[in-house]
C-alpha positions as CSV (number, residue, x, y, z in Angstrom):
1,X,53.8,-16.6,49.8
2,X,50.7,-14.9,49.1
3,X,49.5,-12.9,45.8
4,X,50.2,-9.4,47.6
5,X,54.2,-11.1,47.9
6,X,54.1,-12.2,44.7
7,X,52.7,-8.2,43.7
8,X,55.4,-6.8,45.5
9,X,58.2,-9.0,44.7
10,X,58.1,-8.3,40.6
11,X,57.8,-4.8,41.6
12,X,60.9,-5.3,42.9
13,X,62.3,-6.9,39.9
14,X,60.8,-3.9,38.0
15,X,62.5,-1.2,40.4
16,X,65.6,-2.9,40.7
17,X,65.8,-3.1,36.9
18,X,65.2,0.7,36.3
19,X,67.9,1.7,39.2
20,X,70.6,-0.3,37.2
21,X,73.1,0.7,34.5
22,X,71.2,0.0,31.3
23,X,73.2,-2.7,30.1
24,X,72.5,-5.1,33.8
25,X,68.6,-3.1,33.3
26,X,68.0,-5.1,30.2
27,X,69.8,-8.5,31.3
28,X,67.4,-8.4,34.0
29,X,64.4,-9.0,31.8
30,X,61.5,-8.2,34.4
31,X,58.6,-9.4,32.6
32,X,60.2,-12.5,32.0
33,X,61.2,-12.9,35.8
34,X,57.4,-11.9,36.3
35,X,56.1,-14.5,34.0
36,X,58.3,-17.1,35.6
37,X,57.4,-15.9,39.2
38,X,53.8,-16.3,38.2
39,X,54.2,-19.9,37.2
40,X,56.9,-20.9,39.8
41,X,53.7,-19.6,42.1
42,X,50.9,-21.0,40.8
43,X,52.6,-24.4,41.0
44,X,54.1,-23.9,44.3
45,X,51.0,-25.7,46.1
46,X,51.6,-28.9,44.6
47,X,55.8,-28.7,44.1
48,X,58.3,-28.1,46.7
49,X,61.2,-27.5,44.1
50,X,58.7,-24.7,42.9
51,X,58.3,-23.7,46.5
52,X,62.2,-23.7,47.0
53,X,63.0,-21.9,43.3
54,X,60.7,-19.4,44.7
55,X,62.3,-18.8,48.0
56,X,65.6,-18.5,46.0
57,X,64.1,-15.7,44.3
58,X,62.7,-13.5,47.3
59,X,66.1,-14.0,48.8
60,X,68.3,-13.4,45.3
61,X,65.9,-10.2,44.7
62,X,66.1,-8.6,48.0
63,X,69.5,-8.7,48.1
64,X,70.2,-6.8,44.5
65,X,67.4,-4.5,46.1
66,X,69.6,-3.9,48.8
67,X,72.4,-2.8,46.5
68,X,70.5,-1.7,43.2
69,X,72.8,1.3,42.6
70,X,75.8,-0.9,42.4
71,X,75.0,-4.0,41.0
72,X,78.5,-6.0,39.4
73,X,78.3,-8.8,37.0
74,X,78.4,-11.4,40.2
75,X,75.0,-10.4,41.4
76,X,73.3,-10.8,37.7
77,X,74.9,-14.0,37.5
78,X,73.5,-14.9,41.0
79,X,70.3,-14.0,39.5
80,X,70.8,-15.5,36.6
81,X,71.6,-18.8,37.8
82,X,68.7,-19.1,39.7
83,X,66.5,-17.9,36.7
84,X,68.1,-20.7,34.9
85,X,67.7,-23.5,37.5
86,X,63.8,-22.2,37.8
87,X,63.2,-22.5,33.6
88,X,64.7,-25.7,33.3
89,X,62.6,-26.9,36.1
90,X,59.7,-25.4,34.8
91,X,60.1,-27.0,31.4
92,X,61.4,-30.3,32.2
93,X,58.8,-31.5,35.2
94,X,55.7,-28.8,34.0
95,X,56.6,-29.2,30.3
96,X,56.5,-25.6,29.8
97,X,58.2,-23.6,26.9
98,X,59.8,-20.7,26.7
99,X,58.1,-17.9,23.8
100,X,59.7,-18.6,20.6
101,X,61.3,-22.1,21.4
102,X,59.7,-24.0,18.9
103,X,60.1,-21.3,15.9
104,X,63.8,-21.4,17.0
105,X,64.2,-25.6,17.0
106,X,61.7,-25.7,13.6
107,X,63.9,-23.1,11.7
108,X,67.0,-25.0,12.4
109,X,65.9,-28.3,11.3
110,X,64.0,-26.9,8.3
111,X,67.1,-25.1,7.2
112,X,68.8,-28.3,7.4
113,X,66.6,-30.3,5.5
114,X,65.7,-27.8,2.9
115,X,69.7,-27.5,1.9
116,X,69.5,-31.9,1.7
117,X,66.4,-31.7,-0.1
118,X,68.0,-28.5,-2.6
119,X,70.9,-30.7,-2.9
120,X,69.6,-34.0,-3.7
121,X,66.6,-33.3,-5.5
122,X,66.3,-29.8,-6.9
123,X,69.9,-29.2,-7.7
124,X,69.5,-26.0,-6.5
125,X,70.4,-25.5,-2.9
126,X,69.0,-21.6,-2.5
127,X,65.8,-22.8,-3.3
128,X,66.3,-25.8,-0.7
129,X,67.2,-22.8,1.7
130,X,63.8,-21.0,1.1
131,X,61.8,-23.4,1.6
132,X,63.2,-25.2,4.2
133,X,62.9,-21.5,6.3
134,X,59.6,-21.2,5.0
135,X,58.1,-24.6,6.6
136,X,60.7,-24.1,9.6
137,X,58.8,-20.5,10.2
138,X,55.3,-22.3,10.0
139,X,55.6,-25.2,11.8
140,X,57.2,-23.8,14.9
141,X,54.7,-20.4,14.9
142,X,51.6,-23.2,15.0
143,X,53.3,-25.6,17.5
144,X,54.6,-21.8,19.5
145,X,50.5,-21.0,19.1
146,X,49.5,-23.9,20.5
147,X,51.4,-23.8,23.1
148,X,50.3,-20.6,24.2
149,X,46.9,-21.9,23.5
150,X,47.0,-24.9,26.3
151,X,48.9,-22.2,28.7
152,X,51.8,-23.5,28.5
153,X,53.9,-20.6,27.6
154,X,56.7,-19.3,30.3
């Protein structure tokens, strides 16, 4: 697959997307499946699962082209399923991350910890709450930044 492909293919996504019903239109995400075409791509050289995830695509894609006027929940979850199987891959063997996946994992455990630390310490568990969302919020927008800063972002 060349560049022009790769051009043609998320304009594919893109038309595909705006010819569905507007609930599939938005499941679709097409700058997502752009941003993870472009990385499945520009790996592809050196990884065959890359080069296979990306052969799934052309083939998953030209067939919803093919029937973009009546598209039923089987052929998003087709889609879906090899979206999936591409982002895992792409996280667990490129160590990329998806936008937002650290704020998500930092506000979770900061929440936590801020309603032990309330508790336990400052008798006063909404104030636990606040901060704990607080330092949740900050440490996953810098390690989020960061990420985007090495290119790692999907």
């Amino acid at each position: 697959m060349n560049g022009k492909e790769l051009k043609r293919l998320k304009q594919s996504v893109k038309s595909v997307s705006k010819q569905s019903s507007i609930k599939v239109s938005k499941s679709l995400e097409p700058e997502f499946i752009g941003r993870v075409l472009d990385r499945l791509y520009s790996n592809a050289p050196e990884c065959d699962t890359c080069k296979g995830q990306l052969g799934d695509f052309v083939q998953c894609i030209s067939e919803l082209q093919g029937r973009a006027d009546d598209l039923s929940k089987q052929d998003y979850v087709a889609l879906q399923k090899v979206m999936d199987g591409s982002v895992h891959h792409l996280q667990k063997i490129h160590k990329l991350v998806v936008a937002g996946q650290y704020v998500a994992v930092s506000v979770s455990v900061g929440l936590s910890l801020g309603v032990a630390v309330g508790v336990t310490f400052l008798d006063n568990v909404s104030l636990g709450v606040a901060l704990g969302l607080v330092f949740g919020i900050a440490i996953g927008t810098a390690l989020d930044a960061k990420a985007k800063k090495d290119n790692r972002l999907i």
